[in-house]
N, C-alpha and C positions, 0 to 999 in steps of 0.2 A: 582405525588405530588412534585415531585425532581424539575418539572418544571415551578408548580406553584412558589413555593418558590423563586426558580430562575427569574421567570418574577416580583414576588413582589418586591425582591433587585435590578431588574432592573430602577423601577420605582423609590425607594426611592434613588435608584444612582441620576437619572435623576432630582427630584427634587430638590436633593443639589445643582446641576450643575445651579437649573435655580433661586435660590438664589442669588444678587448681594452682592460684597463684595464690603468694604469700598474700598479699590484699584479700584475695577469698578467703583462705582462713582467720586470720587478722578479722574481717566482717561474721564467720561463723561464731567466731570465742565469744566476739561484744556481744553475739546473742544467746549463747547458751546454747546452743545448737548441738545437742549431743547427738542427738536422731541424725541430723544432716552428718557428720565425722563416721558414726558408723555405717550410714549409708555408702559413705566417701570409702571408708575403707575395706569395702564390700569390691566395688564397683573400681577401684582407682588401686591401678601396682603402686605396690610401695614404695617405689622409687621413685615414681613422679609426685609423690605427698610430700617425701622427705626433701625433695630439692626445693619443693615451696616452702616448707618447714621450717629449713636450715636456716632463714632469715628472721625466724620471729623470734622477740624479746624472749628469754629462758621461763618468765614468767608466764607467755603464753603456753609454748613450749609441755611447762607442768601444768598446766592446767588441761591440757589433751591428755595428756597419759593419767592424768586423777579421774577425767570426766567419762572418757569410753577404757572399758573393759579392756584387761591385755592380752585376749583372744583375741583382738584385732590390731593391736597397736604392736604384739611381739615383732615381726617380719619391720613394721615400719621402725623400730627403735634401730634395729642394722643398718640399715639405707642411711640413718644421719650422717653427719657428718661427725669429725673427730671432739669436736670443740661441742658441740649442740648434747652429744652422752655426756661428755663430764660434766655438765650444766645439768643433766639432769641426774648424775651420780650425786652431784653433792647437795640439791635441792629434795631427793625423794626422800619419805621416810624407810627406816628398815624395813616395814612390812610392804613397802609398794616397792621397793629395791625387791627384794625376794620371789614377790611375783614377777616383777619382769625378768629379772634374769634368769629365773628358772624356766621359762617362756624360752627362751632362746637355744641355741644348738651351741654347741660345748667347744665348736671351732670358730661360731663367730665371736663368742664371749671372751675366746685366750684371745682373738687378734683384736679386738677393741683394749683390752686390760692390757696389752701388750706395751700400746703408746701412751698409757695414763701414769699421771705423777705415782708414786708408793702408796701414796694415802687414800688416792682412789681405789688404786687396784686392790689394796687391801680390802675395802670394806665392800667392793664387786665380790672378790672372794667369799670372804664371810657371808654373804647373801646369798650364795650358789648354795644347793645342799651337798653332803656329803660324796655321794658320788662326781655330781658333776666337779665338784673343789679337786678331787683325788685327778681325773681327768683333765683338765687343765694345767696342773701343776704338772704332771705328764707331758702335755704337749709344750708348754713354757720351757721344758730339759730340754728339746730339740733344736739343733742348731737354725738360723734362720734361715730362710731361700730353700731348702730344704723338704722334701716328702714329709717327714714327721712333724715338720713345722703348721703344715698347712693342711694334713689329714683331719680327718673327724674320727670318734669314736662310738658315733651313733649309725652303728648298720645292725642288719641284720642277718644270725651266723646263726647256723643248723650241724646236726651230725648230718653224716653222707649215710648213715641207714634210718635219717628221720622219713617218711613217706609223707608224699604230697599232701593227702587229706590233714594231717598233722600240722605242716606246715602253713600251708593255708588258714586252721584255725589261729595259729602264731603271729602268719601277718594282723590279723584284724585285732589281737589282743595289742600289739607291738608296733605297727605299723607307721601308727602316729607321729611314734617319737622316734623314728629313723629318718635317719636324711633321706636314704632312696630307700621303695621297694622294687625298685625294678628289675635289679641285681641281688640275688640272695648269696652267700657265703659261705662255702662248706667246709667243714674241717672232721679227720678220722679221730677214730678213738685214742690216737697219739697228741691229737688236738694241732694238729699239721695241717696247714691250709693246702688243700687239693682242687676245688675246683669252686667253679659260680654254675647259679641256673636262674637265667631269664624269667623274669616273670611271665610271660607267653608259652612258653615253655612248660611251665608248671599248669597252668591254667589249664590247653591241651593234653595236660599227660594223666591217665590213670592215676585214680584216687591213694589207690592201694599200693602204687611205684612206688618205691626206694628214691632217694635224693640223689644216689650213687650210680642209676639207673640213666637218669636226663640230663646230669652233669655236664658243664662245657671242663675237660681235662687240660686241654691245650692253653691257659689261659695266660694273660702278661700280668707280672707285678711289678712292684718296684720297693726297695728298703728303703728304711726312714733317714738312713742318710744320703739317696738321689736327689741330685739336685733338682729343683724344681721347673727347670729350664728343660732338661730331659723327661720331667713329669708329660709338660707341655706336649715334648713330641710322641711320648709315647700313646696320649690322647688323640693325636693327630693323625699317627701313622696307622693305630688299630682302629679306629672309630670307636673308642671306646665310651660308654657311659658312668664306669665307675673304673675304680683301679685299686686293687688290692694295694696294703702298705705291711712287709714283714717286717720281724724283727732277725734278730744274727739266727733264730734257731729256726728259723724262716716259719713261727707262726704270725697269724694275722692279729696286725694290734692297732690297726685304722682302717679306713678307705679314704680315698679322694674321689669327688664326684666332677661331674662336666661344668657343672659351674665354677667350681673354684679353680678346673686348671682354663677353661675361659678365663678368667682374673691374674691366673700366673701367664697367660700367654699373653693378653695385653700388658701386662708388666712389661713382659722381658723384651716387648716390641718400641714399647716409648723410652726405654731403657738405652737398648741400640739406638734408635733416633736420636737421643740427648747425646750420646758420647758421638755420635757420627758431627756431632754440632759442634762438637767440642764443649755441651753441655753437663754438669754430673747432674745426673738422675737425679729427683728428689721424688718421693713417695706419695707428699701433698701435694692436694690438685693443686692449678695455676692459681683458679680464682680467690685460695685460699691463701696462697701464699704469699708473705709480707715482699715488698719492693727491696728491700735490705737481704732477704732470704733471695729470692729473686736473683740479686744480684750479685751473691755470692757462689750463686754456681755460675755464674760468667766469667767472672773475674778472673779465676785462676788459670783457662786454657788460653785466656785473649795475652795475657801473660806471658806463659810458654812460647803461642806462638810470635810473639812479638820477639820475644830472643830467640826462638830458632828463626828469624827471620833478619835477622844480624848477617847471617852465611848468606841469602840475598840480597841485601844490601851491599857486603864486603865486593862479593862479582863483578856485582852492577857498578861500583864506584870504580874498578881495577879496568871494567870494559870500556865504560866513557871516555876513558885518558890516553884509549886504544885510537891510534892514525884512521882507522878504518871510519870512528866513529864522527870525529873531529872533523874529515874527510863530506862525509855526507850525513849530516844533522838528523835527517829524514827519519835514518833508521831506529833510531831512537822512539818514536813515533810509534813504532809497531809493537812494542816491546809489552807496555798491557798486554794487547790482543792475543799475543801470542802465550803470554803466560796465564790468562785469563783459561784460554781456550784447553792446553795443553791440560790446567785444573779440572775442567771441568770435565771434560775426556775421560781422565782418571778417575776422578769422583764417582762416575759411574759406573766405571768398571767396579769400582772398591764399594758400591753400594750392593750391586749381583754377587761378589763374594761374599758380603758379610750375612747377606740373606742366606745363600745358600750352604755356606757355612750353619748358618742358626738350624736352616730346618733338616739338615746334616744332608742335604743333595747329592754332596762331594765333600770330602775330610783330604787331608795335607798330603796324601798318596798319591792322593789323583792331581796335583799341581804340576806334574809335566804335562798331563794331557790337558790339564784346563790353558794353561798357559798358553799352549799351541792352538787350542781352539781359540781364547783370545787372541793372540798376533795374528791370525788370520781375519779374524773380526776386524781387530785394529788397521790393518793393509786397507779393508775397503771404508771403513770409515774414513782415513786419513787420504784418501785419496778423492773423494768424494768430498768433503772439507777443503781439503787445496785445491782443488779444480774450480770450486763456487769461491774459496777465498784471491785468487786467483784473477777472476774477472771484478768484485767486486772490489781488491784493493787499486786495481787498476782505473775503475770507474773514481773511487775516492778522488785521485790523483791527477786524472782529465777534466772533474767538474770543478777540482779547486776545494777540494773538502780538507784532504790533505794535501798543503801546500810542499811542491817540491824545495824550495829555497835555492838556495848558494850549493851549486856543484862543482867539487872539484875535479877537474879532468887528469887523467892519469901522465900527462903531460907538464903540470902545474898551472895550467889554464883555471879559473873558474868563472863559474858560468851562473849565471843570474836568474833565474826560473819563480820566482816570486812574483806570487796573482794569475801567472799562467793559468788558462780555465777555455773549456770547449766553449765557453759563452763569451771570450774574448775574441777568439780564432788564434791564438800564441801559441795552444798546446802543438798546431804543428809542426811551428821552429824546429828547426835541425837540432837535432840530440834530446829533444823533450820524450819524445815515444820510446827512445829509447831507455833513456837513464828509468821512465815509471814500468815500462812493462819488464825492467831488470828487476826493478825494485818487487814490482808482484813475484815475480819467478823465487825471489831470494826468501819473502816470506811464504810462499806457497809451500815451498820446498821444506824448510824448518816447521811451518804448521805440519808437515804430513810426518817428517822425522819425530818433531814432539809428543802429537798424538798418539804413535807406533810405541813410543817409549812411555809413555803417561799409561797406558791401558796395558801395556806388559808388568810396569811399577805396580799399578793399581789393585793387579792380579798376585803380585809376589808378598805383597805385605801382609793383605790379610790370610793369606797361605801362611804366611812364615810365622805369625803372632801364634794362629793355631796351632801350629806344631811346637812354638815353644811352651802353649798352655795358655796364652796371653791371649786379654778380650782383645780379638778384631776389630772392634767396634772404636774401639779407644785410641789404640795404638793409629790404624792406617790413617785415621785423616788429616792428622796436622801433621804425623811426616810426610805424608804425600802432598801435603803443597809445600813444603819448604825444600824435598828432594825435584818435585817438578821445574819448581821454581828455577833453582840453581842450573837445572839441566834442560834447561830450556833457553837459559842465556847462552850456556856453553855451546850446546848444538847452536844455537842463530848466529855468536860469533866466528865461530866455524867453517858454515856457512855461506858467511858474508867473508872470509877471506877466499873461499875457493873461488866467488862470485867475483869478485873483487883485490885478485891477486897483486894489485901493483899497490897496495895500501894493506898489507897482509903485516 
């Protein structure tokens, strides 16, 4: 086992080593190295050229796309980055514009021209030939996030009475310049999308079949205004490797293949992660984005919750002024812990709904049953939480961690407990055991109540967002700390009066 491991870390050693660094390229340019670059981009995915790429002067940059051919360099010009194309839109001439963006696929071309100034995207245009220009403009009409937004228009589509041998000669005239052949596209003499056929499929079947013959009938599509969030799952759900795209009169006027809803599903995953943050999404990577942009998607949720955090402040001021509190100092003390804890309980309830909300698990029907299957969760976590918090608030409180202080006795006695600690021998004074293993009991007891309530919250919110239509993602997490918050003072004061009846 020790060895396998060993040879796995050998390999991912190995392939760091055969990743080029901007310094390597940066040393192939100063030499002219055109053999080496198409070597490089023979042997090296284009993604790992373009992340060393992305760093070098614009000048180096055009000097790779003039020096190798753009039968190698097409696939590496998508991988750049957003800022590294427009360096090279507006340094190329028309005729090395032309090549390359004719080079490229008709979907990666609309979404790069998508984020560019007008001036750019104009003269991207202009450089596309006729068809592709008609096709772009086409998918640019499509709302964004969107099937139509992010389809392509390069597949390949058959009648259902073309025969294999036919078809076969089709692929290798065609083949090229399709995104996939793996999936081929059928349509009747109504020109109505009916079914796909597997490239395996064809290969195995009679020369002389019919298309209509080997056809998969049952198949999933989706229209150009699904959202691309349910693109996602419906690549997930069917294992699918391409995905038809109708239009209203349900023929076919795209595809979507596995890699681009790979691309919308890691979207719509750091998407939910930013709003669970209380961050808004941004599209541009981190290392790309300015400290000012940066900090702009912070600012406005730290904001919000700073004023919804007013109604825990207001509590917490109205509670301190409380006999009970005034009474015994201590309690005060616990008051983080408990709302930390009760946070973070919920949090993770409200991170299992908003996942299984996304990959549709369960939808807002199911929220009595999930709900119930939570609070039972919630029972044994909260009581396993207050059992261990339980012993160890009590341990704080004998070693002298947290100091008991000034006790008042329900009598109007009070009582001195400052420095008390198992390391003096004080803690066994009369009334010391007492007053701390009340004190554990009183937080044990609201840690297991808050928990119970923080994970039934946690579960109601992003329930209820989705039934009203609203992102889960957004909504649950700042109201659930500022609704725990608040309801986590209330039950501890609570509490602490039933505990503590004669300061009530």
């Amino acid at each position: 086992m020790a060895d396998e491991e060993r040879k796995i870390e050998e390999i991912e050693e190995e392939d760091e080593e055969r990743k080029p660094t901007t310094e390597d390229l940066e040393e192939m340019i100063l030499r002219h190295d055109v053999n080496g670059f198409r070597e490089l981009f023979i042997n090296t995915p284009d993604i790992d050229i373009a992340e060393a790429a992305n760093d070098l002067e614009p000048k180096d940059l055009i000097w790779v796309f003039r020096a190798v051919e753009s039968k190698y360099t097409a696939g590496f010009y998508d991988e750049l980055n957003q800022e590294a194309k427009e360096n090279l839109v507006k340094a190329l001439t028309d005729k090395e514009l032309v090549q390359l963006i004719n080079a490229q696929s008709v979907d990666d071309v609309t979404d790069t021209i998508s984020e560019m100034p007008a001036n750019l995207a104009s003269r991207v245009l202009k450089a596309a030939d006729k068809d592709m220009r008609r096709d772009i403009n086409q998918l640019l009409n499509y709302k964004d996030d969107t099937a139509g937004s992010i389809m392509t228009t390069e597949y390949l589509e058959f009648r259902d009475t073309t025969t294999v041998d036919d078809a076969i000669d089709e692929i290798r005239k065609r083949g090229k310049d399709a995104e996939t052949i793996y999936t081929l596209f059928i349509k009747n003499a109504k020109r109505e999308f009916v079914g796909t056929v597997d490239l395996d499929d064809l290969i195995w079947a009679k020369k002389s079949q019919k298309l209509s013959e080997i056809m998969n009938r049952d198949v999933v599509s989706c229209s150009t205004s699904t959202d691309q969030e349910e693109v996602g799952q419906l690549f997930r759900r069917y294992d699918l490797n391409a995905l038809a795209v109708l239009n209203e009169d349900d023929r076919l006027v795209g595809i979507i293949t596995i890699d681009d809803a790979v691309d919308v599903m890691t979207q719509e995953s750091s998407e939910d992660i930013a709003k669970m943050s209380g961050v808004v999404s941004a599209e541009t990577p981190y290392m790309e984005m300015s400290a000012w942009k940066n900090a702009k998607q912070c600012i406005p949720w730290i904001v919000i919750l700073l004023v919804l955090g007013t109604f825990t402040t207001m509590v917490l001021n109205r509670l301190e002024s409380q006999q009970i509190f005034t009474a015994l100092p201590i309690l005060i003390a616990f008051i983080p812990t408990l709302m930390d804890t009760s946070g973070n309980a919920g949090g993770q309830t409200t991170g299992l709904m908003i996942r299984g909300l996304a990959l549709n698990s369960f939808g807002p029907k199911q929220t009595g049953k999930i709900l119930f299957k939570e609070f039972r969760s919630a029972l044994i976590v909260g009581g396993c939480v207050a059992a261990f918090a339980f012993i160890w608030i009590t341990m704080e409180q004998f070693t002298g961690i947290v100091d008991l202080g000034l006790v008042v006795e329900t009598s109007g006695a009070t009582h001195d407990y400052s420095g008390f600690t198992i390391w003096n021998g004080l803690v066994w004074t009369e009334g010391f055991p007492l007053h701390a293993i009340t004190n554990s009991a009183l937080v044990s007891v609201t840690m297991f109540a808050a928990i119970v309530a923080s994970k039934s919250i946690g579960t109601l919110l992003p329930m209820g967002a989705s039934a009203i239509k609203k992102d889960p993602a957004l909504l649950s997490q700042p109201l659930l700390t500022t609704v725990m918050d608040v309801t986590t003072l209330l039950v501890y004061f609570a509490i602490a009066c039933l505990f503590f009846p004669a300061f009530a």
